[in-house]
Structures are given as C-alpha cells and as structure tokens.
N, C-alpha and C positions, 0 to 999 in steps of 0.2 A: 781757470784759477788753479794752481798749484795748492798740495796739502800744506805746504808752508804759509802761502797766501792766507790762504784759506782758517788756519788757525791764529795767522799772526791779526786778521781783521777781527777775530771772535775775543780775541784776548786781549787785546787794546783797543779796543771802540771804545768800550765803558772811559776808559783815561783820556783819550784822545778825540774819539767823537762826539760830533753836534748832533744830536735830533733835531730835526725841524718842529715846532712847535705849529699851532692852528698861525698865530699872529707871529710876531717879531722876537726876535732869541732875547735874552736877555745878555750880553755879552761879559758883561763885568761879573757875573755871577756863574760866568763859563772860564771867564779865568780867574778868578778869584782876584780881582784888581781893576782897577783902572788906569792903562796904560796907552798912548801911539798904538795903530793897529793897521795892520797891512793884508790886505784880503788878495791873493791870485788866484786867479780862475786857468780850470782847467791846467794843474802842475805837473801830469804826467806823471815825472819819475822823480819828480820833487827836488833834484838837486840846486834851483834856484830858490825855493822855499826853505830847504835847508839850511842852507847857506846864511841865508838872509837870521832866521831864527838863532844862531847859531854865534852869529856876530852881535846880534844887536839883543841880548837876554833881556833892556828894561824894557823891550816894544815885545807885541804880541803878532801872532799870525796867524792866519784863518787861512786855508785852503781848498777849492771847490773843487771835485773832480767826478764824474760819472763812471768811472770803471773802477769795479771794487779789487781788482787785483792789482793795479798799481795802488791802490790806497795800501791794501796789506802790507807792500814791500815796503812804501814808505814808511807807514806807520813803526818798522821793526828798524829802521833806520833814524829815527826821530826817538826810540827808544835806545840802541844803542847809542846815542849821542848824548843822552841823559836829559832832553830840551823839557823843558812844562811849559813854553813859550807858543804850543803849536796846538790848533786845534782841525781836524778835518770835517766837513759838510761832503755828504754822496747824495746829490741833486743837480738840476739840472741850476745852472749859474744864472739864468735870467728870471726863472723864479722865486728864485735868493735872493736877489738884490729887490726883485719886486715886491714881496712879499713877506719876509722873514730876515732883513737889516734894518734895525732901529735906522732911521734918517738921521745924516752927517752925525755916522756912527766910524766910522773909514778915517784914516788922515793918508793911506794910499791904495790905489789898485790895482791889478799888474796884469795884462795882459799879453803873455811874453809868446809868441811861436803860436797863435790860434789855427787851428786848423783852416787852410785854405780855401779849402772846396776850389781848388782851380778848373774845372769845367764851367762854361759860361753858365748852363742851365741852372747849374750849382750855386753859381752867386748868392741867391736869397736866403740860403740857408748858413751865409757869414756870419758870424758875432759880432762885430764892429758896424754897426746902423747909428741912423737918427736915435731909433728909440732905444736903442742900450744907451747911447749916447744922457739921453735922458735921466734914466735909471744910478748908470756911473753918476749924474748931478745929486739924485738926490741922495745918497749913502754917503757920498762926500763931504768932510767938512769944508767950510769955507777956505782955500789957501789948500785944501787936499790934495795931494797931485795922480794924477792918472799916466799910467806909463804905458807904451803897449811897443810890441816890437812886433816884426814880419820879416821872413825873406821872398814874399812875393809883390814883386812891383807892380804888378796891377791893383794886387790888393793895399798895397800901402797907398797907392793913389789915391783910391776909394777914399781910404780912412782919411786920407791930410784935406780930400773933400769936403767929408761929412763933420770933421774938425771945425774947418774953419767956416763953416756954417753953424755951427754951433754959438747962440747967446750964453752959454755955460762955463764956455772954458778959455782960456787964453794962455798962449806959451807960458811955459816955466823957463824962466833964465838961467834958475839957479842949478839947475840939471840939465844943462848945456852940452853935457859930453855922458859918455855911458858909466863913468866910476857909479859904484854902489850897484850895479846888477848882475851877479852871476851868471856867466854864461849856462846854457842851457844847452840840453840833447839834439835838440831840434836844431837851435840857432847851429852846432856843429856840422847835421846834419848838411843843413843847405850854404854855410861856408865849404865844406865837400864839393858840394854839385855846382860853386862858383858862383850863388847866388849872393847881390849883394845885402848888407841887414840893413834893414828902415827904419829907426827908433822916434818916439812921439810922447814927446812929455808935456803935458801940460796942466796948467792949476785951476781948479774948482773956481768963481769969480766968488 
C-alpha cells in the first residue's frame, strides 16, 4: 500500500466505510435514506462502481472489496467526484451477504470480471456456486436482478449451469443487452487477449 493509499483509507473510512457489525448493518442509517441499492462485489479499481454512483445519484451503492489499497485509491476517487451515494465494506463478500445484509435488502448485484481461478485444481475456490447462488437469493428483492459478467468460457459455462439449476432465479428480459454497465479494467483486459465477454442477467423470482 502506497502512503497515499494509505492515508486516503484513514481519512475517508469514517465517511465512506461500513463496519461490519455482530448481526446485519443497518443500511438506511448508513446512508441516511431509503433508496434502490446496488451491492458489487469484488470492484477492484471501482471504475464500474463509479460510474454507476455517479449516474444514477437517487440510488445508492455498496461495494465489497478485500484489498485495502484499491479501497484507498477508490475511496479518493469517489471523493474527488463529490458522490455521498457510495458506501465501501473491506470483507470477504460471502460473508456479507451471509451474515451482515438485511434480507431482500438489494434490488441489484453485480458480479462483473470475478476472478477465474482458471487451473482446474482451482475451480472450487470460484465465487459463482450453488451456494452463493443461494445467498444472492436471499439479499435480493423479489424482481432484484443479479448481473454477473466473465471472460472465461469455462467458467461462464459453469455459471449458465448452476443458473439454470437454480429455483431462484429466472432470466431478466428487460436487460437483454449490456446498456447500463460500465465497462471495466478487467473486461478490457481480456477483450486484449481476444477473449470473448459472457454476461448473465437475471431476476430474483
């Protein structure tokens, strides 16, 4: 972590970040409102979390990430933009949603460029399972929709598997094409390397 990081995390947390509490946050009292709320996991370097906050000022946004020095930089980036729309969680994302999201607290979720793990051995340690599958159910509202995007076609396989074995979820029509998602570092990344993108929208039943 850089000394910019580093103080941009100490000086914006208090505004910006969420403590995890014992039980479930209280969310409306973390943004001073009740508003649409859009939770993405794992934002990296936040430019689609950005974006999103940035466009849409009457909805709110929650972002999950484990590395505190991309939290800093975005944090200083979500301050120059002047947002009060953004709030950051430094945890891991499946214990957040297990444990510390009010239920059909969400009306989206965003899983955009998850880390592959593409060695075979690696598989289990994917984010995209039955049981996140679960999880994404209950934080959802009813009609919630869940987005998740990949450039690896094994792994988007996986997921259009464990999708449609899913009693939870069923295509979203109305997100048919990709308008409303900012591209992201990653999804460029593997447009580079020729890979193609896999997107998966679908709604909470």
């Amino acid at each position: 972590m850089t000394p910019g990081q580093r103080q941009a995390l100490e000086r914006l947390w208090p505004r910006y970040g969420l403590d995890l509490p014992d039980g479930a946050l209280d969310l409306d009292q973390a943004f001073g409102r009740q508003a649409p709320r859009t939770l993405e996991i794992g934002f990296g370097m936040g430019d689609a979390l950005l974006a999103l906050a940035a466009a849409h000022p009457q909805q709110d946004f929650i972002g999950v990430e484990v590395y505190p020095p991309g939290i800093g930089s975005f944090l200083l980036r979500v301050e120059q933009a002047g947002l009060s729309n953004v709030r950051v969680i430094c945890a891991d994302a499946v214990e957040v949603l297990a444990r510390h999201l009010p239920a059909a607290s969400l009306d989206r979720l965003l899983v955009l460029f998850p880390d592959p793990w593409p060695k075979k051995r690696h598989h289990k340690r994917r984010l995209v399972n039955a049981a996140f599958l679960d999880l994404a159910a209950r934080v959802l509202r009813c009609g919630g929709q869940l987005h998740i995007a990949t450039d690896w076609a094994d792994y988007a396989a996986a997921i259009g598997e464990v999708l449609q074995g899913s009693p939870d979820f069923a295509p979203s029509p109305l997100l048919a094409d990709a308008t409303g998602r900012p591209e992201t570092k990653y999804e460029r990344r593997g447009q580079r390397l020729g890979h193609d993108i896999h997107e998966f929208r679908v709604r909470r039943r």
